[in-house]
Structures are given as structure tokens and as C-alpha cells.
N, C-alpha and C positions, 0 to 999 in steps of 0.2 A: 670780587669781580676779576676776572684773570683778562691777558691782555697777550695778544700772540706778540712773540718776540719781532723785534728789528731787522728787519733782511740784511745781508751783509751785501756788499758791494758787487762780490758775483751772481751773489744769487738776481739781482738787481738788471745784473747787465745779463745773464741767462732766460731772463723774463720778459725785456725787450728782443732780446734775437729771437724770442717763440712767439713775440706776438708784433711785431715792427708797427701794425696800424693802430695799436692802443697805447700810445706816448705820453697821454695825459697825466697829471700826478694825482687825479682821482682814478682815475685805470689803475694804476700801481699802490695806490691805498688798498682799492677796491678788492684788488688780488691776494694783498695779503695781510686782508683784516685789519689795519688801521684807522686807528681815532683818535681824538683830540691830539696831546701832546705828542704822541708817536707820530705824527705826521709832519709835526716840525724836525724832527730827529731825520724823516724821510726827505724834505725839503734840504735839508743839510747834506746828507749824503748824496744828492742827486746836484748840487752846487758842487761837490771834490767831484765826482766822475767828470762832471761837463770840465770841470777847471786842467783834472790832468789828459781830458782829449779821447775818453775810453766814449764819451756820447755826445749827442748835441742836442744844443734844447734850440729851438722854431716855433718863435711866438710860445703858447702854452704847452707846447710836446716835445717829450725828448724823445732823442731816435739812439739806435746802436749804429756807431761811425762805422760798422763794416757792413752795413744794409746797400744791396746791390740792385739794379732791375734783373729782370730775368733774361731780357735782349741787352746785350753792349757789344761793342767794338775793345778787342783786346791787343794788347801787342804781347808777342811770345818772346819770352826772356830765355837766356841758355837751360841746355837741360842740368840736372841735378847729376851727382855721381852714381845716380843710380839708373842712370841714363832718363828719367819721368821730364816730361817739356812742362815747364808752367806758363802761367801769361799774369796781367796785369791791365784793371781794366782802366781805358781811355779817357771815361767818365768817372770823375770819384768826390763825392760831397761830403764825405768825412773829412775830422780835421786830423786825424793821426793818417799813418803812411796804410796808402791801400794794401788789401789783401792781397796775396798770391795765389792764383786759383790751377788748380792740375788740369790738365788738358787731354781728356779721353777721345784718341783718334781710330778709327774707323780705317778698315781696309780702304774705301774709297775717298776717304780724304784725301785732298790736296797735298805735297810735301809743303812743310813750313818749318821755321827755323828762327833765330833769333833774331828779333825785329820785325819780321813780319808783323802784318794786322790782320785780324780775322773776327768776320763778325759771329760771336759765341752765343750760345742759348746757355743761361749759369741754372746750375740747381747747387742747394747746401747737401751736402754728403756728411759722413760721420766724418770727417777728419776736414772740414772744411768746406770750401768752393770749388768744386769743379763745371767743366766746362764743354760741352761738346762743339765742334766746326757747324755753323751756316752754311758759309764761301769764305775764300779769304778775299779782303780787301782789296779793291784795286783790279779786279778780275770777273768779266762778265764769263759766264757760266755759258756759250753757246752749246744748244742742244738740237736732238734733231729725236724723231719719230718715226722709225721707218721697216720695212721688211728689208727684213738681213738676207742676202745673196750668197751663201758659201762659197769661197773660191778657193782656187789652190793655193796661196799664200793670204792667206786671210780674206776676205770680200769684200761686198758691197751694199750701202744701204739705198732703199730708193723711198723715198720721203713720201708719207702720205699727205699730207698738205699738198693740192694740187697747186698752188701757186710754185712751188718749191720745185724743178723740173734735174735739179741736178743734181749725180749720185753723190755717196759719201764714201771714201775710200776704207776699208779697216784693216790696218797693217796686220801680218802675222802676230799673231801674240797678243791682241788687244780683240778679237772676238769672246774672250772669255767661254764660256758652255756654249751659245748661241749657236741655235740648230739652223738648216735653212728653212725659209720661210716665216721663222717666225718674228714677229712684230716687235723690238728693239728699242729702247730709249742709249742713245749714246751722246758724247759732249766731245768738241773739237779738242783735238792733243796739240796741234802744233799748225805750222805753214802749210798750205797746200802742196798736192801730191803732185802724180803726174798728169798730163790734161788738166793742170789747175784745179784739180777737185780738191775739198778740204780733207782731211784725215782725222778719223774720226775713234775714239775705245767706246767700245758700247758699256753703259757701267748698269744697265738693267735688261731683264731678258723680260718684258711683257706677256708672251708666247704666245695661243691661237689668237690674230687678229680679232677673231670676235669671243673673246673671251672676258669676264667684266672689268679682269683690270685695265683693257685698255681702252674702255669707255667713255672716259672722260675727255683723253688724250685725242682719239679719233675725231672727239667733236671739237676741242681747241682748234683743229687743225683743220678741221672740214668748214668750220665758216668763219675761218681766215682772224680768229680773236689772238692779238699779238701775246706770246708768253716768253720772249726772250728779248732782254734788254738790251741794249747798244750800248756797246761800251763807253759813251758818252757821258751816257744815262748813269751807268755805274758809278764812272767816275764824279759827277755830282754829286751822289747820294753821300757814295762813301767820304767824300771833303766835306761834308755840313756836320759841325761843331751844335754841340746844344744851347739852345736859345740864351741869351742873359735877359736878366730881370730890367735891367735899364731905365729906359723911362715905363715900361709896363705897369700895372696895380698890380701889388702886393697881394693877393690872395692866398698865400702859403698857410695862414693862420687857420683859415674856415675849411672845415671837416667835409670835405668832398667825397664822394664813393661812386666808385666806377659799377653798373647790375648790368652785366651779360651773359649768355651763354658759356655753356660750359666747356665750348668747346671753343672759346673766341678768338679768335686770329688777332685781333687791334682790337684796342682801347681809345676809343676814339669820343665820348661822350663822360662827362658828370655830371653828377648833380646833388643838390643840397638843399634841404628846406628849415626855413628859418619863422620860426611864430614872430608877426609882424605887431610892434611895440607900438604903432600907433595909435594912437586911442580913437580915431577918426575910421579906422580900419578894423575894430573890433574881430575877435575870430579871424583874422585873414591873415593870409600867410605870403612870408619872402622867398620866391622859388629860384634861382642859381643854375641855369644850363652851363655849360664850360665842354668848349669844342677846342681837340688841338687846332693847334694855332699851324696848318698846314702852308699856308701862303707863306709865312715868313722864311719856308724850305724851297718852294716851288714859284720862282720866279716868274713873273709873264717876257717871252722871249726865248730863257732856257732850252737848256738838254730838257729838263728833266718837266716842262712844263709844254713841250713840244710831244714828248713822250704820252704825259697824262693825257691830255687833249687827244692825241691819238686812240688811245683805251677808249676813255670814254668813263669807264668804270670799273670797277674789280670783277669778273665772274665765279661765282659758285657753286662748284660740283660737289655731289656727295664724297669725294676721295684726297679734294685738293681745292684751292684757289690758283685762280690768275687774277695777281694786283694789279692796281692801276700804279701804282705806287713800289720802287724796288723797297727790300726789306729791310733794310737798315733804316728808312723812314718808316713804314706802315707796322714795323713789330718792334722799333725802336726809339728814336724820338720825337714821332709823332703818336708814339702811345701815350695813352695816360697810365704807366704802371704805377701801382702801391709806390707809395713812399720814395717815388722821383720824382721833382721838380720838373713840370712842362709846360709848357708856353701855348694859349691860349687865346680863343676869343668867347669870351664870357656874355651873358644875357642876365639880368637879375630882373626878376619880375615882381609889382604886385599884384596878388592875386585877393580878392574880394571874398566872405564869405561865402558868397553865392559860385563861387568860380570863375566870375568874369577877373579880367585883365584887365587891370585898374593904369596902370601906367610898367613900362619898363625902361630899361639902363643900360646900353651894350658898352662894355668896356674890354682893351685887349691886356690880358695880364700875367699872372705864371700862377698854379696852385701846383700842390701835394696832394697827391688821391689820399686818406688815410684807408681805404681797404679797397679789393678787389671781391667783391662778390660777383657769385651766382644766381639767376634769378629764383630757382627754386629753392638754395640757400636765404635768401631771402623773403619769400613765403612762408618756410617751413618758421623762420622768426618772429614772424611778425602772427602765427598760427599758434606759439608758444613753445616752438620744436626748436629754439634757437642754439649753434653749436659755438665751441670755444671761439670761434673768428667773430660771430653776430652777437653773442651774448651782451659787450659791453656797449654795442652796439644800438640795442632795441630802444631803449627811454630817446635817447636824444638824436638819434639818425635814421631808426626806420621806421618809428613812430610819425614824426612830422611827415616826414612822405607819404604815407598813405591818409593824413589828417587832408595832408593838400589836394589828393589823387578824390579822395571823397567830394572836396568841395566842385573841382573839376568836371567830376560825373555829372554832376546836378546843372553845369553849364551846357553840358555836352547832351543832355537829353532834351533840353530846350533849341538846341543846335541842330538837332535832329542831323547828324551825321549819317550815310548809308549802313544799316549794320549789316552787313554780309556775314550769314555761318558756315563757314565753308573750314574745315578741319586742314590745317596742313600737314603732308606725310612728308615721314623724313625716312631715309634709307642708311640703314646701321651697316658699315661697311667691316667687316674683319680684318683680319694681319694679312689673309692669303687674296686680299682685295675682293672676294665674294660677298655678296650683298648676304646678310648675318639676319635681319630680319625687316619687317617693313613697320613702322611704328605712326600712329597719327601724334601730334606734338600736342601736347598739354598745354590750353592756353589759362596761365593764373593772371592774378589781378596786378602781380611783379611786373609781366610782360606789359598790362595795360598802361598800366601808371606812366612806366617810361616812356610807351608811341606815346600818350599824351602830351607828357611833359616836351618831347618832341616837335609834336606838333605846332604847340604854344611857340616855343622860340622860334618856330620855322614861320611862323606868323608876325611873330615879333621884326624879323629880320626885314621880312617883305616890306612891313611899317616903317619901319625906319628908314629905310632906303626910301622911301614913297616920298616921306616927309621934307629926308634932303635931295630928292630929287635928284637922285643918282639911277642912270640905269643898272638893269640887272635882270635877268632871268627869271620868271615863273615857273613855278610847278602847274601848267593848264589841265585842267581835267572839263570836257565841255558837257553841257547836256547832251540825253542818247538821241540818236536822231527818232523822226516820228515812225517809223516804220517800223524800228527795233521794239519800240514802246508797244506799237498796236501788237506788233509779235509775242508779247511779252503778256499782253491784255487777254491774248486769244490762249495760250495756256493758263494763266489763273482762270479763265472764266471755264473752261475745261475739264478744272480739279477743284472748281466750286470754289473759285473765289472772285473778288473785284477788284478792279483797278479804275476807278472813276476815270468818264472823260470829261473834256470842255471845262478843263482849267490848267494854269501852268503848272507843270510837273515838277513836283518837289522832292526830295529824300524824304521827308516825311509823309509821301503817298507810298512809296515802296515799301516805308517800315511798317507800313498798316500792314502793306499785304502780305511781307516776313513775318512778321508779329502772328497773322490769322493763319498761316502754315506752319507754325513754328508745334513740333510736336504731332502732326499729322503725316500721312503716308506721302504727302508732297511736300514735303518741309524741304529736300535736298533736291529734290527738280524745280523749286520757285527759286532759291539760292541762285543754283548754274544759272538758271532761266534770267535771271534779275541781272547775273554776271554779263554773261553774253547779251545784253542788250545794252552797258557800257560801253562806248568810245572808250582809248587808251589813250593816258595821261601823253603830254609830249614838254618839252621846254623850248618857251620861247618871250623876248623881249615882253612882247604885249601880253596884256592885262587881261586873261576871259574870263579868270576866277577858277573857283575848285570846287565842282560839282556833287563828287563824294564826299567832302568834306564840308561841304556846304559854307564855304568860307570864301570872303570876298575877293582876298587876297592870299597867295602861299608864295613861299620858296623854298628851297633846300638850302637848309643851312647847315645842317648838323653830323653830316656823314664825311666830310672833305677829304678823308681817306680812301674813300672808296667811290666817291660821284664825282666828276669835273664840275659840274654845274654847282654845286657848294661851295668848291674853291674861288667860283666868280664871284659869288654874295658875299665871301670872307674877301676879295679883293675891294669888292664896291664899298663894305663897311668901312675896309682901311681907310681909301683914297676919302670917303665922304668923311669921316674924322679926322683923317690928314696925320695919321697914326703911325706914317711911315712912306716909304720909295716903292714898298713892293704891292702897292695898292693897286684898284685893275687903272689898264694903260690905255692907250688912246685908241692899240690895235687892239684892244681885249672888245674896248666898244663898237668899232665898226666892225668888228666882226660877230656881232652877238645874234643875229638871225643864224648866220653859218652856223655860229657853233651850237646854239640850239636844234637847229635841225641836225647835224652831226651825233650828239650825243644823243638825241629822240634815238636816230636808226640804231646805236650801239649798246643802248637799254636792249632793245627788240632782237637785236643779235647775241646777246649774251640769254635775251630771255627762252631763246628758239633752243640756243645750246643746250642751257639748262635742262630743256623741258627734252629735247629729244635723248639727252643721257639716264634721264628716267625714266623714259621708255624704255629704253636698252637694259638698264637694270632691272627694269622691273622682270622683262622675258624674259632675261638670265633665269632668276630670280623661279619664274615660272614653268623656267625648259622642265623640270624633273619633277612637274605634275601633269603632264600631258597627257590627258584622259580624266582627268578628274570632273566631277560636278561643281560649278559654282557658283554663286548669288550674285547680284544685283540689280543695277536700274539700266533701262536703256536713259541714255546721254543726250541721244541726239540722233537725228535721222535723216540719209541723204537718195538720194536715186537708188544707188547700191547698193547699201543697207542700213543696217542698225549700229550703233555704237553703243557701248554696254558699258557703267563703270563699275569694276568690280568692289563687293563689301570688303572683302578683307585686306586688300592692296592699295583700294584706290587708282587700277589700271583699268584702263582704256583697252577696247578691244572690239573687234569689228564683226558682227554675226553679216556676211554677201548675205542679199536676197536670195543668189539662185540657190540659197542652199536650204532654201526657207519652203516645208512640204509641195506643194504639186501644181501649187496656180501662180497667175503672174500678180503682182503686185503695183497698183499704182501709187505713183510718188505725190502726194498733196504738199506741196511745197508753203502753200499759206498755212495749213494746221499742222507742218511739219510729223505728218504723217503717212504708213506706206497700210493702204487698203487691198485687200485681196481682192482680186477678181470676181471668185466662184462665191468664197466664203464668208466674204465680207468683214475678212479676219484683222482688227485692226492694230497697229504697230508706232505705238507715239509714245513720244518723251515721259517718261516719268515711271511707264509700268514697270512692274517684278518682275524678274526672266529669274529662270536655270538655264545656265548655258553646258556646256563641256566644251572644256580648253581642247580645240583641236590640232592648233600649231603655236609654238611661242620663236618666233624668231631674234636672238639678240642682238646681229649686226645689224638687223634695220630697228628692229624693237618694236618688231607688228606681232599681236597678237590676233588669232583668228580662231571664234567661235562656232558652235552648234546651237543654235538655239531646242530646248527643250520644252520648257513650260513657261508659259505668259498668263501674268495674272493667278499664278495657283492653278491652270490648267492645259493639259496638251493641246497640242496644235490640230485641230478640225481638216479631217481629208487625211491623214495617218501625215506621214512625215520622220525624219530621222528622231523626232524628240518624241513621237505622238506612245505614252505611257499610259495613260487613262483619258476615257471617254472625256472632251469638251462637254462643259455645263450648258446645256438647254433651256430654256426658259427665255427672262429677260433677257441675258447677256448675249442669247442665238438670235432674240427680237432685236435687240440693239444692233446688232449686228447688218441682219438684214436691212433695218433702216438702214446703217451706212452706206451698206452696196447700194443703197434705192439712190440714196444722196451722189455719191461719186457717179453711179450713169446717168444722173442728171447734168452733173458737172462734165464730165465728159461729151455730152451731146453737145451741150451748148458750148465747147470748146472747139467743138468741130463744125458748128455752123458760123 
């Protein structure tokens, strides 16, 4: 029996810096083939690395001492003789002397020099750690958005933010290319000019105002969402030191894993699932949420918590973010990255075989992420497609998560939650900021498991807080009002389905009625249909419960990077444990209606943003099909006309009546339908159109159609669309009844 050799000491410590989240000394068995006594030999040699300082071992794991986060604060040391600038980072948890990392600067960097601080983004290169600029430390970044004025010694900007009334001066030489007219991103160079204006280098040329790259910028600015920080603000961020362990729990031992997108800005969530040893518990498992611990940065009173409260929230565009949070917190020590130490407010749950919530434990403490996953890196593992990061991963990390997410399910179909299918599209943007393609997001069971798990602690939190009788913030989501409902009653019964009346309406009557469309030609008009007949969630003190959720109580707990309202439930947890000073305060409470109401309106503000830069993207997106044929469903139907959402984009687009063949159209406002006069041609939620794109406008991001064929047939009486004869028979008798019905309705409107 052969026996693979002994790793030597390098090869040891080259095997940690390739894999930093598998520390284990069955991970480093496991890698290279060891058994029995070779693992004592392995055990041996991993006591000299930790003892001469080349690694550290934490609880069961050793790490390699020059393991970095990906965000830190660096200070720049002299340059070398070969004139290259290095730095050295701020934070260092090895026990040997940190690394020197090289410093790749960019025409538009900042000058920096020895000493300075400057917050880096690190990657490992072949010859080490390098490091690209953020900002440098200590220096708010003022920006402005505007159309550039060419003048004879360089111009003028005039800010599109209408609140913003005053120009921006740009000396000779700091125009850079910028032609006139076009739309500008520039950052303030120094003191104000003459007439007190500030002075401004433009250091991006956006160019036609309505062009997609400056999309997003337009809408920042147009409904007044704050994206530039007070130097106050700054200066806070950049003076907070990383959290100590202190009196906190210990959790650095237990195997946490951050699952996000791939494209995640913050780390702001983890989680852990642990098979539950009690024998009274059988089958049930110990679930572990762990939220940065963002209060202990974000004091009540602060710069920087007078800032947040102001946001409200993070908004996100397809091209970019606006934090609520500057980045040296939100991409730095309030992430949870791999293998840093971060401070925490933890949830440990039990959970029951059946998926109920047997009891939980909030404690505030520090954990080590051991890996940064992807969610569809983590599907493709738990599918059996597992790659070098998830492999050693699958038996004891992402195996119990989904053992847990299963029992969960089985709560949650008794729960009868709303299940809405409604596909979300996501907009793939390129390098030259052009929308690249339009994509619907794959929802796996990765994604679900975490809202769940989510969920759970944001339930947890609300309990808690109940119990000690601390105020705090709701997540309310109320029932729809009666009106919406009958609205709602009067399209399924339309497309041949039911909605029982004369009893209290429950999510488990809508999931009937999802459920019996699901798969049929109304599967995506019962959805919208179901959608728009919900109220929108708001926060506030009082108690109405959570309607979609079907749950008696919620909060938000788990986002505190990017909601205000989180931060309040991590302040209430504090103060109700007594966990600390920076728990919520006395003004946090008397003013909790305010701030409820505040951050409701600044959800709905970022939400409008959002939505209207995806319109705009999308026209773009469609300016250079103008004329084409295309499918979908009408949306929705108002006096004026038809709203159409397209199959392949998922855009919104407006078919005017007058454009609609030869007769006038009456508006049925209760069957939210438009009935022809002559023809009795009828025009409601849900049918198949061909339309033709007849205009795509990108600076408003209206699209405007032709309609063509309704239902599989041309439009009766000719018309811009009329292709082949309207179908005869029933559908001309059906028809006619309606005319019959509407001049009935009519008369009696007029007596």
C-alpha cells in the first residue's frame, strides 16, 4: 500500500494562500492525501509554521498571516528606487510584519505620497499584493453632474439637479476633451472662484445628455437622492477603527459563509447551519443568521447617523450604487469578507423538523466568514457541479443548509405566504455603459433558502424586541383594500377563474387563484393583476402585521447596510440587552413615527428612481429597433390607451387609442376595459397584441406603439395594423354582445 509523501512546509503554506477559507487540518489532509500516521507528522509541522509566525491557527483553522480583505485602508510608505509607491495595510491580523502591497495609480488619482491614507481595493498579482485607490482618506470626493459651457478660458457647468441653482467654474486646462453641451461628471479642485462659485476639473465626459451612460446620474439628481457626502460624514467613517472582540461572543470558531451575488457590493449577512444534538429535537437543525454589527460604527446623534437617516437607504441602479453608508463602512468594516474578523449581531435559531421555530438566542459577537460564495456557485454544488472553493465545502456547509431550507419549506406551505411569479429582469450594462443585453434573473433554491433564512431572523428580531418590550419599527404590509380585491375578482372571473367571496381574505385564497393560472394563457396577467391589488409595505412603530408574509409580526433586521430601519432594531436589541452605549436613544424613540414615515417616502423615492432608469434603458436599449414587430400582453388599460408589456424585455409601452383603427373607444373603468364603439372591439388586461415599436424615446423612456393584431387577429374596420380579415363567428357574436352591454351601460349613465 503506497502512501503519498509529506508536504514540505512551502508547499503547506502555498496551499493555504490558494485556499484561505479551508484552514481545517482535515482540509489539508484531505488535499493531500493523508492518513493515519501522516497526519500526526502533518499536525507537527503545522505547530513549527504557527510557532515561527508564517500562519495562525483560530480555534480549529489555520490561516496564512499575509491573508488580506479585499477593501482596507492603507498608508503609503516612500517610493522604492525605482521610483514604484507601496503602502501597508491599516488592518493586519497576522502575527509576522504585514505585507507591502504596490500601488497601481491611475491618471485620475488623487496625488499621494508618504503617509497618506487611502482607502485600496487589494487583489494578489504574481509578485504579490497590489492595490488600486478608492479615495484617499480624509477627503470627501465633492461631485457635481452637469452640462459643460465652453468658454474662452475654459467654462462652465450648470448642474442638472434642479435644487443645485449655481454654476461650476472649469479653469483653463481642467476641461479635459469636453465639448460643449455635453453632460459632464466633474469633482471640486480647490476654494471658490470668482462670484464665489466653486472650481471645478471635469474628470468624466458622459456626452449626449440622453445617452445611457447618463442614466442613472439624471435620475440621482432628478429626485433629489443625496450621493455626495459631507465631509463630516467622511471624516467619521474614515476615523472608525475595527471592532474589538471584548466583552462580545466569540464566534470566530464556527464555519460561517457569506451567499451573494456575483456581483455584490457588501457583505452584509451569514449564515450557518448546525444538526441540532438534542434528542428532544430530533432531525432539527441550529440555524446562525450573523448581521454586521453596523450600530457599533453608526452612532445615534453622529455625522454619520444623521447622514444615514437622511438616505434612508442605498439605491440601485443598473450601472452603479448610491450608499447609504460611505465606503470605507459598506465595502469595508461593516462587510463580512472571507477570512476577516467582523463584528456582529448574531440570531441562533431552533429550528423543529417540521420548520417551525422552536425558540431563539440573539447575541452581539465577532465571527470569520470561512468563504465568500455565489449563489449560483453554490447551486451548481449542492447539484454535484461543486468547484475548487465549494468542494471541501459540500458534506458539512452546504449540505445542512439546504437539509434546513427543506424543513423550512414545509412551514412555509402551511404559512401560506403570497407566492407571486413574477420573473425579475436585470439589465447587463457594457464598458462603453450601453445596455449589452436585457436578461430575466434565474431564480434557484440558493436565492430562496437565504430570503428565508432572512425572513426567520427578521421575525426573530421583531420577538424579541416584543418580549422585552422595547420599541422598534415594523415592516407593515396591510391587507388590500375591498375595492382592489373586487378589481382583482372581476379579472379572474374574466379568464375563467374564482376568487371566493364572503369571507376574510387570506394569501391562501390568492394562492388558489395563482396556483389555477399557473401555466395557462393568464398565468402573467393574475400575477400583475394580484400585484396591483397590494398596498405597499411602509414602517412604522405600530403593530398591523405582514400581510404578504402572512406573519404576525416582522422587522428588518438583517440589511443595516443599506436600510435605516435595521439599524433601529440593531439599536433596540442593543439597548434591550444593555449590550452597550450605542443602543437606540431616547431621541431615536420619540422620534420613531418621524422616522418611519421618512424612510416609507425614501424607499418609494429610490423605488421611482430605480424604475424610471429602466425605462430609459430600456428605450435606449430599443431606439435601434424602431419599426420592428413585437409580442406581448396588454398591462393595463387607462382612458388613453393600452399599456403593453413587451416578451422579450419586459418593457412597458403605450399603444394612444387615437391610433387604434377608425372608431372611438369607450373607457370601462370597472372591467378596466376600452370597448369600440362601431365594432365592439374589445381591449382588456391580459390579451396577445403585435404591436410595432413606433417611437423609443430614452430621456423620458417612453416607448410608443402600433398596435397590430389582438388575440391572433387584425383589427375589424381596416386600421394601421388590419393584416388579415377579423375571425367571424363567436368572437364577432361576443363582440356584439358587448356593444349591446356598453349602450346599455351608457344609457343608464346618462339618465
Amino acid at each position: 500500500m503506497t502512501h503519498n509523501p509529506i508536504p514540505t512546509k512551502e508547499q503547506i503554506l502555498a496551499w493555504l494562500a490558494d485556499n484561505p477559507d479551508h484552514g481545517a487540518k482535515r482540509d489539508l489532509a484531505k488535499a493531500f492525501g493523508l492518513k493515519g500516521t501522516a497526519k500526526i507528522e502533518l499536525k507537527r509541522l503545522l505547530k513549527e509554521l504557527a510557532a515561527e509566525g508564517k500562519i495562525q491557527r483560530r480555534k480549529r483553522h489555520y490561516h496564512d498571516s499575509d491573508s488580506l480583505p479585499p477593501v482596507t485602508v492603507l498608508e503609503v510608505l516612500p517610493p522604492d528606487a525605482a521610483g514604484d509607491l507601496w503602502a501597508r495595510p491599516m488592518e493586519w491580523g497576522g502575527a509576522g510584519e504585514p505585507p507591502r502591497i504596490l500601488m497601481h495609480l491611475r491618471r485620475d488619482d488623487p496625488a499621494i505620497g508618504a503617509g497618506d491614507r487611502v482607502l485600496g481595493r487589494i487583489a494578489k498579482g504574481a509578485e504579490g499584493y497590489e492595490a488600486r485607490i478608492i479615495r484617499k482618506i480624509g477627503v470627501a470626493s465633492h461631485r457635481v453632474v452637469g452640462i459643460f459651457r465652453k468658454g474662452a478660458e475654459g467654462g462652465r457647468i450648470t448642474p442638472i439637479d434642479k435644487g443645485d441653482m449655481k454654476e461650476w467654474i472649469v479653469p483653463a486646462g481642467a476641461a479635459g476633451e469636453a465639448k460643449d453641451g455635453e453632460l459632464v461628471e466633474a469633482e471640486q479642485t480647490g476654494p471658490k472662484g470668482r462670484m464665489g462659485l466653486p472650481r471645478a476639473r471635469i474628470i468624466e465626459r458622459l456626452g449626449d445628455p440622453s445617452a445611457p451612460r447618463a442614466v442613472s446620474l439624471i435620475a440621482i439628481h432628478q429626485h433629489g437622492i443625496p450621493d455626495d457626502f459631507p465631509d463630516d460624514v467622511v471624516a467619521e467613517a474614515d476615523a472608525a477603527t475595527p471592532a474589538e472582540l471584548g466583552k462580545r461572543e466569540d464566534l470566530t470558531d464556527l464555519p460561517f459563509v457569506t451567499i451573494d451575488p456575483a456581483d455584490a457590493r457588501d457583505r452584509d449577512d451569514a449564515c450557518l447551519v448546525l444538526p441540532d444534538e438534542d434528542p428532544a429535537n430530533e432531525g432539527g437543525h441550529i440555524l446562525w443568521v450573523a448581521i454586521a454589527d453596523v450600530a457599533h460604527y453608526v452612532r445615534p446623534g453622529s455625522a454619520l447617523d444623521r447622514e444615514a437617516r437622511n438616505r434612508g437607504n442605498s439605491t440601485y441602479f443598473p450601472d452603479r450604487v448610491v450608499p447609504m453608508l460611505p465606503d470605507r463602512l459598506s465595502g469595508d468594516l461593516c462587510s463580512l469578507h472571507e477570512n476577516v474578523p467582523r463584528a456582529v449581531l448574531a440570531v441562533q435559531m431552533k429550528i423543529g423538523s417540521d420548520g417551525r421555530k422552536i425558540s431563539h438566542r440573539f447575541t452581539r459577537g465577532m465571527i470569520r466568514s470561512v468563504a465568500s460564495l455565489e449563489y449560483a456557485q453554490v447551486q451548481n454544488a449542492r447539484e454535484g457541479r461543486s468547484d475548487e472553493k465549494t468542494a471541501p465545502l459540500v458534506d458539512d456547509i452546504i449540505a445542512p443548509i439546504y437539509a434546513c431550507y427543506g424543513a423550512l419549506k414545509r412551514a412555509r406551505a402551511i404559512r401560506q405566504p403570497l407566492e407571486l411569479d413574477l420573473p425579475e429582469r436585470q439589465i447587463v450594462i457594457d464598458a462603453a455603459g450601453k445596455v449589452a443585453s436585457i436578461k430575466f434573473k434565474e431564480r434557484l433554491d440558493a436565492h430562496r433558502l437565504i430570503e428565508e433564512f432572512m425572513v426567520l431572523a427578521n421575525v426573530a428580531a421583531a420577538e424579541e424586541l416584543e418580549r422585552l418590550r422595547k420599541p422598534l419599527l415594523y415592516r407593515v404590509h396591510e391587507e388590500p383594500p375591498a375595492d382592489k380585491i373586487e378589481a382583482l375578482r372581476e379579472v379572474a372571473q374574466a379568464s375563467g377563474f374564482n376568487l371566493a367571496k364572503g369571507q376574510v381574505l387570506k394569501t391562501a385564497h390568492l394562492n388558489r387563484l395563482l396556483e389555477a393560472a399557473e401555466g395557462s394563457e393568464f398565468d402573467e396577467l393574475i400575477n400583475i393583476s394580484t400585484l396591483r391589488s397590494m398596498t405597499q409595505a411602509y414602517y412604522a412603530p405600530q403593530n398591523l402585521g405582514h400581510f404578504g408574509l402572512a406573519l404576525r409580526s416582522y422587522a428588518h433586521f438583517t440589511s443595516p447596510i443599506r436600510r435605516y430601519s435595521d439599524l433601529i432594531v440593531h439599536r433596540a436589541l442593543i439597548a434591550g440587552h444593555g449590550w452597550g452605549k450605542d443602543g437606540l436613544s431616547q431621541a431615536d424613540i420619540e422620534t420613531l413615527d418621524e422616522t418611519g414615515q421618512h424612510i416609507s417616502d425614501t424607499e418609494r423615492r429610490s423605488m421611482t428612481a430605480e424604475r424610471d432608469t429602466t425605462d430609459r434603458y430600456l428605450a435606449a436599449y430599443l431606439s435601434d429597433r424602431v419599426g420592428s414587430e413585437l409580442t406581448g400582453r396588454i398591462s393595463g388599460v387607462q382612458k388613453f390607451g393600452a399599456f403593453v408589456k413587451l416578451d422579450d424585455t419586459g418593457a412597458d409601452g403605450l399603444i394612444p387609442i387615437r391610433s387604434v383603427g377608425r372608431e372611438f373607444f369607450h373607457y370601462d373603468r370597472e372591467a378596466q376595459q376600452l370597448v369600440g364603439a362601431d365594432t365592439g372591439t374589445v381591449i382588456g388586461i391580459g390579451q396577445r397584441v403585435v404591436v410595432r415599436l413606433a417611437e423609443a424615446i430614452p430621456i423620458t423612456g417612453g416607448l410608443e406603439l402600433e398596435l397590430l393584431e389582438l388575440d391572433g387577429a387584425s383589427l375589424p374596420g381596416g386600421g394601421k395594423g388590419a393584416r388579415r380579415p377579423f375571425k367571424h363567428g363567436r368572437k364577432q357574436g361576443a363582440l356584439k354582445a358587448k356593444k349591446r352591454a356598453v349602450a346599455r351601460k351608457v344609457k343608464r349613465t346618462r339618465k
